[in-house]
C-alpha positions in Angstrom: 17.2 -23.1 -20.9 20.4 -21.3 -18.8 22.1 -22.3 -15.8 23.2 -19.8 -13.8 26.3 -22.1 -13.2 27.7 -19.8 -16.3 28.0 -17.0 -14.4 31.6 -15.0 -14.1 33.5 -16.2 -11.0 35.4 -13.1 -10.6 32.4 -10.5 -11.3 30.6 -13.0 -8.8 33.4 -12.8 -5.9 33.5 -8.9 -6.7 30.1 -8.4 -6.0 30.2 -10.7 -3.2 33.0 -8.2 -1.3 30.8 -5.0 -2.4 27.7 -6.6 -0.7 29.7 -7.4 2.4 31.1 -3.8 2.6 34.3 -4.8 1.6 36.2 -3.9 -1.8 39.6 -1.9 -2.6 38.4 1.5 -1.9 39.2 3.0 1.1 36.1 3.9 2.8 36.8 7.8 3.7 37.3 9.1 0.5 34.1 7.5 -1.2 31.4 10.3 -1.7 28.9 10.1 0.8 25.6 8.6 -0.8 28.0 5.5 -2.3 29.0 5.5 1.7 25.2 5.5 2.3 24.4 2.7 -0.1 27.8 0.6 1.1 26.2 0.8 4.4 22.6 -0.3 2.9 24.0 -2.8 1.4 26.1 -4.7 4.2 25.1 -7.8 5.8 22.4 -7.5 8.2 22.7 -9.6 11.9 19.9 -11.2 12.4 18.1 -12.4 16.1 20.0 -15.2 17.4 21.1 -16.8 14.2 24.7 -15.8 12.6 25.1 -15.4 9.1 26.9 -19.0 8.7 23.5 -20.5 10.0 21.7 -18.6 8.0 23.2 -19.2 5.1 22.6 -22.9 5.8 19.1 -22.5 6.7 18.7 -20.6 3.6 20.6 -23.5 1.4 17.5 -25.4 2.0 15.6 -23.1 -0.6 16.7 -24.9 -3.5 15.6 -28.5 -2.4 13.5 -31.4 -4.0 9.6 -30.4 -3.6 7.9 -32.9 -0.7 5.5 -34.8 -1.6 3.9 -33.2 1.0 4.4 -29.4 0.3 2.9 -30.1 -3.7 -0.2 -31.8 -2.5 -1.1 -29.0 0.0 -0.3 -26.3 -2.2 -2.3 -27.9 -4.9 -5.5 -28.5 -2.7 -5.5 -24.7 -1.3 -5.0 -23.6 -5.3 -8.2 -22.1 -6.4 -9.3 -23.7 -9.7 -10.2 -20.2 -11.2 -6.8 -18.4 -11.9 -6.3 -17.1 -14.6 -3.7 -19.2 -16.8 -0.5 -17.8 -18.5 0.4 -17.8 -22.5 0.5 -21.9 -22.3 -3.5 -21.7 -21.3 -2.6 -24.6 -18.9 -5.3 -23.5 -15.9 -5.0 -24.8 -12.0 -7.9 -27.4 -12.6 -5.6 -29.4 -15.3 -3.2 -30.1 -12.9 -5.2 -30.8 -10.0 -7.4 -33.2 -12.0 -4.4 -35.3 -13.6 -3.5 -38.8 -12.8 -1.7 -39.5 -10.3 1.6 -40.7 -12.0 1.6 -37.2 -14.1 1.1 -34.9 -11.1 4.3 -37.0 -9.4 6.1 -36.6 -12.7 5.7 -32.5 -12.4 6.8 -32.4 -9.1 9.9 -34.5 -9.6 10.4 -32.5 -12.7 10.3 -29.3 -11.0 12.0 -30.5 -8.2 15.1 -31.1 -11.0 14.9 -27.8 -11.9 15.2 -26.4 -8.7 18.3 -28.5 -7.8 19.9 -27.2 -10.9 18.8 -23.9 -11.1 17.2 -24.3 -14.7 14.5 -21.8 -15.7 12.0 -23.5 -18.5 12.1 -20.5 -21.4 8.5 -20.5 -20.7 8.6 -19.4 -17.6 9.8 -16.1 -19.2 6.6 -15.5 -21.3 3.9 -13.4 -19.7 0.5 -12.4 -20.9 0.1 -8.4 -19.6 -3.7 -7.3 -18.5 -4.0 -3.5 -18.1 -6.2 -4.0 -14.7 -8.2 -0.1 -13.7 -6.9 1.0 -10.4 -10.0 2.9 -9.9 -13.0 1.8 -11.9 -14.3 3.7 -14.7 -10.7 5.5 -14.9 -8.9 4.1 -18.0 -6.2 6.4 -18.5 -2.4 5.1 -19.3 -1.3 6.3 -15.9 -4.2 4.7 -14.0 -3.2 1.2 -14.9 -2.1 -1.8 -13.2 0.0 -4.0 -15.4 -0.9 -7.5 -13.9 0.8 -10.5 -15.5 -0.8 -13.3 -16.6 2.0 -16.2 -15.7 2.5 -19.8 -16.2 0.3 -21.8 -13.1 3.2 -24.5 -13.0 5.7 -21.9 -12.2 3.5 -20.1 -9.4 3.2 -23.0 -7.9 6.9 -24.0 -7.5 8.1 -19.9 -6.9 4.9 -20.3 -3.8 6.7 -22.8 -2.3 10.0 -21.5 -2.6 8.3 -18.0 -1.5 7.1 -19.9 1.8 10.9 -21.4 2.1 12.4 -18.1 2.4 10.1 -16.1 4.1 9.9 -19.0 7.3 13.6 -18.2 7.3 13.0 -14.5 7.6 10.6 -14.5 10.2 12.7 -17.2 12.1 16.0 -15.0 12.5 13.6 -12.0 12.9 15.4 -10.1 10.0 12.5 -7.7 8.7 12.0 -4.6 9.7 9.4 -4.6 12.4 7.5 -1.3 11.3 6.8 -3.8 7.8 3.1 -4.8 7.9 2.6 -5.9 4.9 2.5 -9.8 3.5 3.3 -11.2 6.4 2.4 -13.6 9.1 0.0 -11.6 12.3 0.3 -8.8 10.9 -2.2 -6.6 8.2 -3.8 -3.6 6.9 -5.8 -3.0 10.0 -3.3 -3.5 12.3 -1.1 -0.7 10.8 -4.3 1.6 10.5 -4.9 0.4 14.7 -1.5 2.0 15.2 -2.0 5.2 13.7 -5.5 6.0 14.9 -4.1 4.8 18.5 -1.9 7.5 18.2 -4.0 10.2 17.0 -7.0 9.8 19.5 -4.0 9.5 22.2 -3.2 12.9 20.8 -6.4 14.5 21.4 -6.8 13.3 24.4 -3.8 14.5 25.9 -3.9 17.3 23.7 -0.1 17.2 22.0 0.5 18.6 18.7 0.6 15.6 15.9 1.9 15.5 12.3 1.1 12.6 10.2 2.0 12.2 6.4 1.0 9.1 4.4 3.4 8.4 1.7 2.6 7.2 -2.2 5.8 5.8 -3.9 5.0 6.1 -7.6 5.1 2.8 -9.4 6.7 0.9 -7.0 6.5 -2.6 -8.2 7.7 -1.6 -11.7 10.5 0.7 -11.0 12.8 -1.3 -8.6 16.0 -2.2 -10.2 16.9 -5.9 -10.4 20.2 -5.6 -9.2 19.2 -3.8 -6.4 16.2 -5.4 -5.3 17.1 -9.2 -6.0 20.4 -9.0 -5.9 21.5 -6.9 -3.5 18.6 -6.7 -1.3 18.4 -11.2 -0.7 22.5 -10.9 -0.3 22.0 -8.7 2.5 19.6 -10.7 4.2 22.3 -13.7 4.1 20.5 -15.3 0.9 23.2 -17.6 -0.5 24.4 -16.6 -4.3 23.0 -19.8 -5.6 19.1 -19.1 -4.7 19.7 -15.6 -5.7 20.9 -16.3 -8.8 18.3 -18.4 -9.8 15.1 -15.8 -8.6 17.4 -13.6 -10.9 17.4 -16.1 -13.8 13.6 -15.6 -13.7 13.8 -11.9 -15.4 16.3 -12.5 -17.6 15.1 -12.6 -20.9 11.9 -12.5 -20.2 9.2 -12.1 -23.0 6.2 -9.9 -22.4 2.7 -9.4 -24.4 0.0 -7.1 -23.7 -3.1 -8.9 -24.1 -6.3 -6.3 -25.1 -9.8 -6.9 -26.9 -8.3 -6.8 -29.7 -6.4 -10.0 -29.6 -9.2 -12.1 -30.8 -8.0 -10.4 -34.3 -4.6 -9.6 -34.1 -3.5 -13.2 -32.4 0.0 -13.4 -33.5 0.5 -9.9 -34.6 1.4 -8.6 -31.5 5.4 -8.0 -30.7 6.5 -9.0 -27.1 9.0 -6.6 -25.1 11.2 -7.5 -22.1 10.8 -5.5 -19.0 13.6 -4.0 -17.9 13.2 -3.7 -14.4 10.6 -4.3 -11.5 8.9 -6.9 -9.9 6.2 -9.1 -11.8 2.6 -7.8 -10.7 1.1 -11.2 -10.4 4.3 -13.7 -9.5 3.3 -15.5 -6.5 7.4 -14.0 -4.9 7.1 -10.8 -5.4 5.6 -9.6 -2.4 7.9 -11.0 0.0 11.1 -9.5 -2.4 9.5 -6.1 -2.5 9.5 -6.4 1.8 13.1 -7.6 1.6 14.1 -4.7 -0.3 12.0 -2.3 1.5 13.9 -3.2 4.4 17.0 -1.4 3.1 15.0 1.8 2.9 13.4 1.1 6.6 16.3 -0.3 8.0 18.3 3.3 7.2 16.0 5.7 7.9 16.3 4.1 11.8 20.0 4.9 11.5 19.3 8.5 10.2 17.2 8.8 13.4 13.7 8.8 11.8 12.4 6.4 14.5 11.7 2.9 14.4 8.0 2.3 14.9 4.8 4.3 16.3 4.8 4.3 19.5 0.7 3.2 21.1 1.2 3.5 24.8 -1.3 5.9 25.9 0.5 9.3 26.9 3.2 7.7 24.8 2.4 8.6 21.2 5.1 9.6 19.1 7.3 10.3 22.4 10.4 9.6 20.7 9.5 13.3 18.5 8.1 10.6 15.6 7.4 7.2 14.2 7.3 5.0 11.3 5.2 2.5 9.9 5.2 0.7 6.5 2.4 -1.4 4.7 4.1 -2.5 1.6 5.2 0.3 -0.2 2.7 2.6 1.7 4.5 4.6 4.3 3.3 6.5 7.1 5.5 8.8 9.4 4.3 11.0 12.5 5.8 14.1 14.2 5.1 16.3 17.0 5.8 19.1 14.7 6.5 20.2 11.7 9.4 21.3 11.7 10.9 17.7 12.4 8.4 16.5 9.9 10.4 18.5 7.1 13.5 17.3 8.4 12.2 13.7 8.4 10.9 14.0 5.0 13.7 15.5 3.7 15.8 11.9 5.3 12.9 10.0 3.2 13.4 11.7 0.1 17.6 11.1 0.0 17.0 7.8 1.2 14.8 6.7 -1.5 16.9 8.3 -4.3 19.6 6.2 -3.5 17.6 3.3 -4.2 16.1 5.2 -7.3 12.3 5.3 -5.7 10.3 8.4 -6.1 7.4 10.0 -4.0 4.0 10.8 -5.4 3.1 14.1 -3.9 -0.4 14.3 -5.6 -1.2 10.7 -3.6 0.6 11.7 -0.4 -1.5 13.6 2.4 -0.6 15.6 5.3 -2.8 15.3 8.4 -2.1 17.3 11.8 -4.1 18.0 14.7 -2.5 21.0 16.4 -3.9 23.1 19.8 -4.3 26.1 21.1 -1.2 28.4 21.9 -1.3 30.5 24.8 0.4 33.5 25.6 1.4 34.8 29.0 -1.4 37.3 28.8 -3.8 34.3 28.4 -4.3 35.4 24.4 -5.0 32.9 22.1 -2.1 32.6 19.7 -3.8 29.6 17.7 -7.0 27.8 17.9 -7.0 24.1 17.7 -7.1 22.5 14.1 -7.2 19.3 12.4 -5.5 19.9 9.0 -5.5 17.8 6.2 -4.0 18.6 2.4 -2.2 17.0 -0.3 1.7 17.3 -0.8 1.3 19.8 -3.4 4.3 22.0 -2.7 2.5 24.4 -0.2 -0.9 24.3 -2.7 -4.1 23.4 -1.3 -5.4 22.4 2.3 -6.8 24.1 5.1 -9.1 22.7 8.1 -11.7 20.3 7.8 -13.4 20.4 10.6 -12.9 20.9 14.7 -12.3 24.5 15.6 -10.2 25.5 12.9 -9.6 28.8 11.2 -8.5 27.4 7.6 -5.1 28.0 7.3 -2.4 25.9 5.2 0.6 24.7 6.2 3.8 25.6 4.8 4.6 22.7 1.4 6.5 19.8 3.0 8.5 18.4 0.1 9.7 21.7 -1.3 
């Protein structure tokens, strides 16, 4: 087992002034993207609750597990998932004597207070899972992970610890609609088609482009998305330590058909970065560090959310909304939709994300143009293409005459 008690004091206390914007660099002659990323990084203020509260409200992370919070979680825990490289399955535990499933949580509970990660917790089984079925292609993959049910269990409650603190001090962003309490899928999708019958109605030009970030969950960068990221928030170093322990050294095997023959055989690899397709707190860290990216493209003046007023669509020039890592952002025209895009794209290079331009689609509904003569400049169109640099599109259906719009991300 480590502790992350080892940790360098002074590497700790420097990263502690780089997180709060501080350091021994004076601020004016940094390059502007580490300027950008300074100011990513900074404490955010949350609603009502300073960051000494927080901090104390968050210290509560880290406590013994109730009695009451491991029974509940326990009786909600379906008895058919899938169990990690120990083969210990839900139904084990829940069907153990009493004394044993007391000794767990008292065991667990010890951990937590210590901040000691059981080795095993590291080991993970890797299914390739088909994002669409039938497609089995490298690419088209989904590497879910197969971990241990005892440590789901005690990262879910710690999960529901930190995100009641979250939503308390009202510190994500509030275009995020994903994995989180009242809000879902179909509320985000509400918003947009709000919007876009509010545009046809009232007849105002509207741009909307639905964004694909390629491989989001396995290309964020530890440092940046735990570390950094919970800091920000007002996570104290000792709970963010510890979710970091989790990925150190951790040991992975991809488990095929084959296995039945090769058992043993098979070398493990440690992932470098991302967050662990299948860990019971990686949702809520991938909204945490989505926030970053949220939270500045509001100070770059991309907009904060859709507006759904009707007459009101988009009256701010454009809006953002986020369901996860799926982004969608509106425009009255293009034009600002290039510049907005082009916010998007520096934005998520500083946090080393990238866009997916054969998964990301441009959608528009524009109207006719009239001239003073009463000449019809353009008829209406609905337009809707793939971010292809420029290639593809045209009209599918209403009145429109076929033409493509200029390529958004060139």
């Amino acid at each position: 087992m480590r502790t992350f008690f080892k940790d360098n004091r002074a590497r700790r206390l420097e990263r502690e002034a780089v997180l709060r914007g501080g350091g021994s660099e004076d601020w004016e002659q940094l390059p502007a993207e580490k300027r950008v990323f300074r100011r990513m990084a900074r404490m955010k203020e949350g609603v009502g609750v300073s960051v000494e509260e927080r901090e104390k409200m968050f210290g509560n992370v880290l406590r013994s597990i109730s009695v009451q919070e491991w029974g509940k979680l326990w009786a909600a825990k379906s008895k058919r998932t899938s169990a990690g490289k120990s083969k210990v399955r839900p139904d084990m535990v829940k069907e153990c004597g009493e004394k044993l499933f007391d000794f767990l949580r008292r065991l667990y509970s010890t951990f937590l207070k210590l901040g000691l990660v059981p080795d095993q917790w590291r080991c993970a089984l890797v299914v390739a899972i088909e994002k669409v079925p039938g497609v089995s292609r490298l690419n088209m993959l989904r590497p879910l992970k197969l971990l241990e049910v005892c440590m789901k269990a005690v990262m879910s409650i710690v999960k529901d610890r930190l995100k009641k603190v979250l939503e308390k001090a009202g510190l994500l962003h509030g275009a995020q609609m994903g994995f989180r309490a009242e809000r879902s899928c179909a509320l985000a999708a509400m918003k947009i088609v709000t919007a876009a019958e509010d545009a046809w109605h009232y007849r105002k030009d509207l741009h909307w482009v639905t964004l694909d970030i390629r491989k989001a969950y396995d290309c964020v960068v530890r440092t940046l998305g735990k570390g950094a990221a919970l800091r920000r928030m007002g996570v104290p170093m000792k709970v963010v330590e510890y979710l970091m322990e989790l990925d150190r050294g951790n040991s992975n095997v991809v488990k095929t058909f084959w296995d039945e023959y090769l058992e043993g055989t098979v070398e493990a690899f440690e992932a470098q970065r991302g967050f662990a397709q299948g860990a019971a707190e990686s949702p809520l860290l991938w909204d945490i560090f989505y926030d970053m990216v949220l939270e500045e493209l509001d100070r770059q003046g991309v907009g904060h959310d859709i507006i759904v007023d009707i007459g009101r669509a988009c009256a701010g020039g454009h809006g953002l909304g986020a369901f996860a890592d799926d982004t969608s952002v509106m425009t009255n025209s293009v034009e600002e939709m290039r510049r907005v895009l082009g916010v998007v794209k520096v934005v998520l290079d500083l946090v080393m994300l990238r866009v997916a331009p054969e998964k990301s689609k441009h959608m528009a509904l524009m109207f006719d143009r009239v001239n003073n003569d009463g000449e019809v400049l353009m008829e209406d169109e609905l337009l809707e293409r793939k971010l292809q640099h420029g290639r593809g599109g045209g009209a599918v259906g209403g009145s429109g005459c076929g033409r493509t719009a200029p390529g958004l991300l060139d």
